[in-house]
N, C-alpha and C positions, 0 to 999 in steps of 0.2 A: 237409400243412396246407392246409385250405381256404382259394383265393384270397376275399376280402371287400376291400369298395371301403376301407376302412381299412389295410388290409394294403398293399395299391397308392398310395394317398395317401403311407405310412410310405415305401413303397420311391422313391416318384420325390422327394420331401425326403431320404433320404440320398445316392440317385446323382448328382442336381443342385442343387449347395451354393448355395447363396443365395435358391433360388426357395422358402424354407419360409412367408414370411409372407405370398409373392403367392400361394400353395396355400390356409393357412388361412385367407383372407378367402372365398376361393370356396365354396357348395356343393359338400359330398361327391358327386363322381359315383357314380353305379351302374354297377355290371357292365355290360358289353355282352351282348348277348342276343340267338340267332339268332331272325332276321323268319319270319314266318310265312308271309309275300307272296309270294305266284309269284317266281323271277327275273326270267319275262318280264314282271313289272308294277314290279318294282323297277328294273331295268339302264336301263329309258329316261326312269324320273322321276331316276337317277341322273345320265346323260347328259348330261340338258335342263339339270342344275341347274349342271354344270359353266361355273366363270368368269363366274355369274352372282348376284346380290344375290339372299334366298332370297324376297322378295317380288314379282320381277320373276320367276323360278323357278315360282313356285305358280300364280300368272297362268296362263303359258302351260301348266304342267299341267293347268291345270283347265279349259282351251279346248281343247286337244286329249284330255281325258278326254270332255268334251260331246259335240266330233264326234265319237269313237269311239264312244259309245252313239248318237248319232245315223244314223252308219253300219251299225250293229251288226258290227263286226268284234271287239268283245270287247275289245281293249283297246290302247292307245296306240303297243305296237311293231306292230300291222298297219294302223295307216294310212298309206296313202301319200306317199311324201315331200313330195310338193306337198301334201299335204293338212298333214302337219306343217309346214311353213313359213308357210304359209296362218295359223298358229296362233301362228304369232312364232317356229318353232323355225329356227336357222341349217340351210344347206344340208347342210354338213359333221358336226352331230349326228341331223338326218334319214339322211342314209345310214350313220351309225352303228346308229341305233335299228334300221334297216331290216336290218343286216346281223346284230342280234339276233334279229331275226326268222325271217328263213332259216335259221340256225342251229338256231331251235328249233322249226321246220319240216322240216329235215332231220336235225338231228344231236338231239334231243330227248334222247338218254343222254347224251351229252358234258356237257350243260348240269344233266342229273342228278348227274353226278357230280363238279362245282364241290364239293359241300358234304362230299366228303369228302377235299377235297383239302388241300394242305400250302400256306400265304398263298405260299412261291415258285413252287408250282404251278399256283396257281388264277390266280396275278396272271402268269405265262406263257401260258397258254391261254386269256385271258378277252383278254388285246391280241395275240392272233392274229386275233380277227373286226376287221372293215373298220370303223380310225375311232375303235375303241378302246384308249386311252394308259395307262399306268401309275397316273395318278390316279383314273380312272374305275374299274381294276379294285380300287384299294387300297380305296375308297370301298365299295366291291361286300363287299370280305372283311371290314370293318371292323365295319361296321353292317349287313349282310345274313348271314354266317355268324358275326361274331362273334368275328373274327381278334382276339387282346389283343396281338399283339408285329408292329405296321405303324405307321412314321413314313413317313406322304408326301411325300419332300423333298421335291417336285414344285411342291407347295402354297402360293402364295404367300403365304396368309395365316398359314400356319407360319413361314416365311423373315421374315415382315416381323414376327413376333412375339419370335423370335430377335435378330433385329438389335436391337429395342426394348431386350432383357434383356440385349446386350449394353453398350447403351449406358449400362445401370447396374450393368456389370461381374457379369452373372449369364451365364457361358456355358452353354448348353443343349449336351450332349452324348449325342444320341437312343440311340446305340450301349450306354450304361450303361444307361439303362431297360430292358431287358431284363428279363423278358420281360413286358412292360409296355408298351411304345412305343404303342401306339396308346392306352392312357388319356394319355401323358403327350401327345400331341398334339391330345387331348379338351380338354385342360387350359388349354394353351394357345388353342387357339379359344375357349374359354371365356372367357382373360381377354381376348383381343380383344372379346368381342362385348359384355362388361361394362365396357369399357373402365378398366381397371385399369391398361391399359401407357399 
């Protein structure tokens, strides 16, 4: 049977009992859908956004997308670390970005071949490069290839949506969404950002 954003809404109100009327208040989400975006121009807007509000986020993307055409290096993982902090980016995601870079400067197949990999494959060899954690690579399979079954404990804004649904005796238990976990954690940011909880 063809998965459809219905089908998935259906499944995460039967595995997790009490969340059906915080679901249907929300927009049905759509399938997730791989990007079309280079890796190397998604992994360091993914990066930079890490741990950050998505408007302070865009900012500094859009200051270090400037000086990359300004540069002409093509695109935000080849500029130089000083140059990304220079741009608001921390030290510690500059040498991240940077170590995307090298990667895909030298290992350019490795990084080809993310998109045919298995989410516990890709999310082990994407935090093998310098700088990058568990959330950065879940983020990468999630909404870059499209992964449907990744819940990022990691996520504080998951944890602290949890705890909310606990406190109205709705326990979230990601391991039943199967094989669904990454809409049901769509869902949940969702009701955070609509403030529903």
């Amino acid at each position: 049977m063809k998965t459809t954003p219905a089908i998935v809404r259906q499944h995460l109100i039967d595995t997790q009992p009490g969340i059906d009327l915080l679901l249907l208040q929300l927009p049905e989400r759509g399938l997730l859908a791989a990007s079309e975006t280079p890796v190397i121009e998604a992994l360091p807007r993914i990066i930079i956004r890490q741990m950050l509000s998505l408007k302070a986020s865009a900012t500094i993307i859009e200051r270090a997308e400037q000086k990359a055409k300004a540069l002409g290096v093509g695109c935000i993982a080849y500029l130089p670390a000083e140059e990304l902090t220079g741009c608001g980016v921390s030290r510690s995601k500059a040498s991240a970005i940077n170590s995307v870079a090298h990667c895909h400067q030298t290992q350019p197949e490795r990084i080809d071949a993310w998109s045919q990999m298995s989410s516990a494959e890709l999310i082990k060899d994407v935090t093998q490069l310098k700088g990058i954690g568990p959330w950065t690579a879940s983020i990468l399979a999630m909404f870059h290839f499209a992964h449907e079954d990744l819940f990022p404990i990691q996520d504080s804004s998951l944890r602290k949506a949890m705890s909310l649904l606990k406190d109205q005796d709705i326990l979230i238990i990601p391991e039943r969404a199967q094989p669904y976990r990454s809409y049901l954690a769509c869902y949940l940011w969702d009701m955070l950002d609509q403030a529903r909880l």
